[in-house]
C-alpha positions as CSV (number, residue, x, y, z in Angstrom):
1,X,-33.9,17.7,7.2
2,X,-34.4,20.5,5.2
3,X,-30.6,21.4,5.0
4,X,-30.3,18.1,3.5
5,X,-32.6,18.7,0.7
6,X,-30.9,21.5,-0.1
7,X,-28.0,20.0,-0.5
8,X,-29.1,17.2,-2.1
9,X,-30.6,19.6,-4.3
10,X,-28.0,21.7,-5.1
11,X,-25.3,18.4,-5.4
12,X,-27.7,16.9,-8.1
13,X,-28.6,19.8,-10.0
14,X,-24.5,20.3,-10.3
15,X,-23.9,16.8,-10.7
16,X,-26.2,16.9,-13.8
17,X,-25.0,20.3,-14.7
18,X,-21.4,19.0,-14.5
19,X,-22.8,16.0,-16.9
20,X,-23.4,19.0,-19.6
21,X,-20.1,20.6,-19.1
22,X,-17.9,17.9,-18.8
23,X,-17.7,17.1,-22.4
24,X,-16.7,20.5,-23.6
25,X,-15.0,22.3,-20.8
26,X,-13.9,19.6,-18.2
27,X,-11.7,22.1,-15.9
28,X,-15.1,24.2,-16.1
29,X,-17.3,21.0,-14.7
30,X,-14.8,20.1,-12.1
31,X,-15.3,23.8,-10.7
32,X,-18.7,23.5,-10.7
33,X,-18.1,20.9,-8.4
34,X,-16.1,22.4,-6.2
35,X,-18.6,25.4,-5.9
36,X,-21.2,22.7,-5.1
37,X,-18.9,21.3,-2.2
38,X,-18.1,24.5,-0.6
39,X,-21.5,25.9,-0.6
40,X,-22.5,22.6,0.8
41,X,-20.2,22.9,3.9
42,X,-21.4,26.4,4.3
43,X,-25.0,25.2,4.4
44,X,-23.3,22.8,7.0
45,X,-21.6,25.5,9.2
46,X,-24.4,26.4,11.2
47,X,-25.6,23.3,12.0
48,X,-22.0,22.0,13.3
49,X,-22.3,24.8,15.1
50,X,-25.1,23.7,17.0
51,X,-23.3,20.0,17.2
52,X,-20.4,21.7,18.7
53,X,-22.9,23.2,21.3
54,X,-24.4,20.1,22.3
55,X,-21.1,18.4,22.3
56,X,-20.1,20.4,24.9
57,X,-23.3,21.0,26.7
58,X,-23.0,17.0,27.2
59,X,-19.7,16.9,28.3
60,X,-20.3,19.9,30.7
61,X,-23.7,17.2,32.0
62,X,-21.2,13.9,32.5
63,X,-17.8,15.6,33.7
64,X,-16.0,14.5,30.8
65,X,-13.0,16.9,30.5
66,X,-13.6,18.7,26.9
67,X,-9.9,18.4,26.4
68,X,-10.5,14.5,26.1
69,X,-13.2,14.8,23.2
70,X,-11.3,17.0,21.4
71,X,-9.0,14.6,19.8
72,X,-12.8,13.2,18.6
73,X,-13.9,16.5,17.5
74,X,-10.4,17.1,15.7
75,X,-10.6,13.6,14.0
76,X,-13.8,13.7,12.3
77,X,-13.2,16.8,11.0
78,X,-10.3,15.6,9.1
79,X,-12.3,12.4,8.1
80,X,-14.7,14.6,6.7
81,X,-11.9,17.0,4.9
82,X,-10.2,13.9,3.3
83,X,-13.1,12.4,2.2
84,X,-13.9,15.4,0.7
85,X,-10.6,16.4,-1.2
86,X,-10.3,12.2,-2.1
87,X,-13.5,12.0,-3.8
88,X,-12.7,16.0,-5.6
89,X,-9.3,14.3,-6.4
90,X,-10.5,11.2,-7.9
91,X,-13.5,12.7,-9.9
92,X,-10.8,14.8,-11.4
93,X,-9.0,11.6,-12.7
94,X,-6.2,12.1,-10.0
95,X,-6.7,8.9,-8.0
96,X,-2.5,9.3,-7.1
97,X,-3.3,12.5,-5.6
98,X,-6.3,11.0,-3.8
99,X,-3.9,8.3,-1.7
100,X,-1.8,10.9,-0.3
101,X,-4.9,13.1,0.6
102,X,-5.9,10.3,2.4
103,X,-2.7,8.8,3.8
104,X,-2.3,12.2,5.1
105,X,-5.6,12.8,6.3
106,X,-4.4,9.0,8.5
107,X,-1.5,10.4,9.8
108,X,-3.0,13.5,10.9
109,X,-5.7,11.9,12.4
110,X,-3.5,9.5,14.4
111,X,-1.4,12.4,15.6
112,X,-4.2,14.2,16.9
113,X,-5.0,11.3,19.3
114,X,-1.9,10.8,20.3
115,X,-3.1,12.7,23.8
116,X,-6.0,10.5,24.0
117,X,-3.6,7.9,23.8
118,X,-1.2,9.3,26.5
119,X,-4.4,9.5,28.8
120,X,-5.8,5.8,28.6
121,X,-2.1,4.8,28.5
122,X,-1.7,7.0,32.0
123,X,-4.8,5.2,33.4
124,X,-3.9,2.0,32.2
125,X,-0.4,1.9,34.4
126,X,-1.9,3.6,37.4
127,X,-4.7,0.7,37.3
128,X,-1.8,-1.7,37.0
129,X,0.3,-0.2,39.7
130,X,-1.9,0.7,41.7
């Protein structure tokens, strides 16, 4: 909780901030929020650090192979990367640039699954001709 207040913090007091700039020096406010973003994710790195822990402290506890939740793992980071570089993107006034962010951010996302895909796929025949 209190890494969220910081951020929240920090993300308003820029936002506001950027308000100021933005009328004078644009390119200025727009790096303001940038700064804001990355020193967001680095309040976030220790924390998904201990997510990462549990993560595979649970699938240590069940069996599940680690290799299966990576694809998960994998995924949401990129969901979190595009959504990040969309929104920078559109605040920015480039809403073009935004789309391919995130059509790219899709067909990463889909790619990185594909060995999940391979395994249910796998399962699903041997269940079938089995």
């Amino acid at each position: 909780m209190e890494t969220a207040l910081q951020i929240t913090a920090v993300s308003v007091l820029a936002a506001l901030l950027g308000l100021l700039l933005k009328k004078g020096s644009p390119e200025l406010a727009m790096l303001l929020t940038l700064a804001a973003v990355t020193a967001a994710f680095l309040c976030l790195t220790g924390l998904l650090e201990e997510l990462m822990d549990f993560l595979e402290e649970l699938s240590a506890a069940t069996g599940v192979d680690g290799e299966l939740l990576a694809p998960l793992y994998k995924t949401i980071g990129i969901a979190l990367v595009v959504k990040m570089g969309g929104s920078l993107c559109r605040d920015a006034g480039e809403s073009a640039l935004a789309s391919v962010i995130e059509t790219a951010g899709t067909v990463c996302a889909l790619l990185v699954a594909v060995p999940l895909f391979r395994t249910v796929l796998r399962t699903l025949l041997e269940l079938m001709n089995g």
